[in-house]
C-alpha positions in Angstrom: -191.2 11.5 -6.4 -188.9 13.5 -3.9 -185.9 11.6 -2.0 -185.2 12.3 1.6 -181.5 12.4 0.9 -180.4 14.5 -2.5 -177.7 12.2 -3.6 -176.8 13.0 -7.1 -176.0 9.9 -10.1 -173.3 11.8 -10.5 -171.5 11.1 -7.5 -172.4 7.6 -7.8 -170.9 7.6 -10.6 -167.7 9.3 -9.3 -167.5 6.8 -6.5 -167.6 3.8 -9.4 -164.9 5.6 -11.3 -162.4 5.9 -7.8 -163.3 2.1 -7.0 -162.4 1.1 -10.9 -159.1 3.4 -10.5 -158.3 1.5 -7.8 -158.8 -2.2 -9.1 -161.7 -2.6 -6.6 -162.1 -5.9 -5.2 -164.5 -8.0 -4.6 -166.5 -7.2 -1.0 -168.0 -9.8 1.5 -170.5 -10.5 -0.7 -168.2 -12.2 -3.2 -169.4 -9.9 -6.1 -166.3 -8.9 -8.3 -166.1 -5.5 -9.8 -166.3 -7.3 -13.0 -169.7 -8.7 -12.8 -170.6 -5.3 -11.1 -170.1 -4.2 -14.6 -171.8 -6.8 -16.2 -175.4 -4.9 -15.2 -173.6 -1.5 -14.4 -176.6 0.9 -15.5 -179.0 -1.2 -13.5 -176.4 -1.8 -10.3 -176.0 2.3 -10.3 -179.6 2.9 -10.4 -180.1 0.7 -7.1 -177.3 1.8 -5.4 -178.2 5.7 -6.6 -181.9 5.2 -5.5 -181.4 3.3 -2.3 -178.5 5.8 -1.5 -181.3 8.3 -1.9 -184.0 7.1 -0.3 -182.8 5.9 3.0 -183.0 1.8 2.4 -179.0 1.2 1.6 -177.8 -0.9 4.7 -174.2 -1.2 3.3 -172.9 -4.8 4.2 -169.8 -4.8 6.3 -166.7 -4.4 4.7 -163.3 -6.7 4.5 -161.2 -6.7 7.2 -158.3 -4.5 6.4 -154.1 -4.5 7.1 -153.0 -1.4 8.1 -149.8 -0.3 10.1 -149.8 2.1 13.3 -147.7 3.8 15.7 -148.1 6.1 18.2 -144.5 8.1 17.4 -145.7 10.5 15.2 -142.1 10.9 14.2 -143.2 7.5 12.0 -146.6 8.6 10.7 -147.0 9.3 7.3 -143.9 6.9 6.3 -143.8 3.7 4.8 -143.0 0.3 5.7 -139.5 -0.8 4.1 -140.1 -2.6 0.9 -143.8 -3.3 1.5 -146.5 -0.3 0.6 -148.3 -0.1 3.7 -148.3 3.7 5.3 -147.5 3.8 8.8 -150.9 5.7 10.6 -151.7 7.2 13.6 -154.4 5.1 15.7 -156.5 8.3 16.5 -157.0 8.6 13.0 -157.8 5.7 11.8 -158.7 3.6 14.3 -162.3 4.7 13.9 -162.7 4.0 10.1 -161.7 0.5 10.7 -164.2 -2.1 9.8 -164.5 -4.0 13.3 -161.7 -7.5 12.7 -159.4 -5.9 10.8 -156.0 -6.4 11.3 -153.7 -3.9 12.3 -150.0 -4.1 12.7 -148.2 -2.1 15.5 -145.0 -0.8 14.8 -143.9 -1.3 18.6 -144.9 -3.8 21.1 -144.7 -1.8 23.2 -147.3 0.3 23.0 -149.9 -2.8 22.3 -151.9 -2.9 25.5 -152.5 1.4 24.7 -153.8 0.6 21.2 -156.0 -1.8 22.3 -157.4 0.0 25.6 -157.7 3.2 22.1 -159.8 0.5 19.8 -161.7 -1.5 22.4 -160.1 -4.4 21.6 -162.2 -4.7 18.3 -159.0 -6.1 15.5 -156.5 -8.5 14.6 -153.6 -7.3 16.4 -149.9 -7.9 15.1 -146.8 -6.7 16.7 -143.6 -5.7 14.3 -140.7 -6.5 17.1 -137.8 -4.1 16.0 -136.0 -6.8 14.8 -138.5 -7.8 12.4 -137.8 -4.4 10.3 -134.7 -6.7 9.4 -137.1 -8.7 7.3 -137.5 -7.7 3.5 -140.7 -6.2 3.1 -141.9 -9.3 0.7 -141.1 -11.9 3.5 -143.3 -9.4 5.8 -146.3 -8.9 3.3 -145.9 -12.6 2.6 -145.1 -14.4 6.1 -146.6 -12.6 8.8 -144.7 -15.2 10.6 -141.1 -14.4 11.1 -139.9 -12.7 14.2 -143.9 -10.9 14.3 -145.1 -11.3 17.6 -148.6 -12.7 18.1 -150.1 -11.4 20.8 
């Protein structure tokens, strides 16, 4: 039988390998990559021939952190102490799973990255002073001197 969509097993299988790589977590359906494992032949297969034949409705996805800034002097930086790359709202704004939250470098600019998103996210402001902060209370807080808008 002949699938609309030629999706290969291999590149199911790639995309298993980069989620592994990366520690995957579990998604909103509580399933941890562990017990993904448990039945991986079998899980592949469904996701390969569902991929394939048009019936994979992907369930929405976690909401994600992510930092932006519409400086691009700040793009492509990190946040002191913490991980999280510093991105530019036209690119990524779009990818963003709808409830995620995103953290704006500069309150400033708030109102503009939420006329560019529709007002779709989480929204957290990093004041200037709050770059004061070590990275671990930031990550770990999302309290102190973070304005809630």
């Amino acid at each position: 039988m002949t699938k609309p969509y030629q999706i290969s097993k291999h590149l199911v299988w790639e995309a298993y390998q980069r989620v592994k790589a990366n520690k995957g977590a579990a998604g909103v359906d509580g399933e941890s990559l562990q017990a993904f494992e448990a039945k991986l032949k079998d899980n592949l297969y469904k996701l390969w021939n569902r991929l394939s034949s048009g019936s994979y409705f992907p369930p929405p996805v976690k909401g994600v952190s992510i930092v932006i800034d519409i400086n691009p002097a700040k793009q492509g930086k990190y946040l002191p102490a913490t991980g999280l790359q510093v991105y530019s709202p036209v690119d990524v704004l779009p990818t963003l799973a709808s409830g995620s939250t995103i953290w704006v470098m500069n309150s400033n600019y708030l109102q503009e990255i939420k006329n560019m998103s529709g007002n779709n996210f989480n929204y957290r402001c990093i004041d200037n002073e709050s770059l004061n902060l070590s990275g671990k209370q930031l990550v770990e807080s999302q309290q102190l001197r973070i304005t809630m808008p």
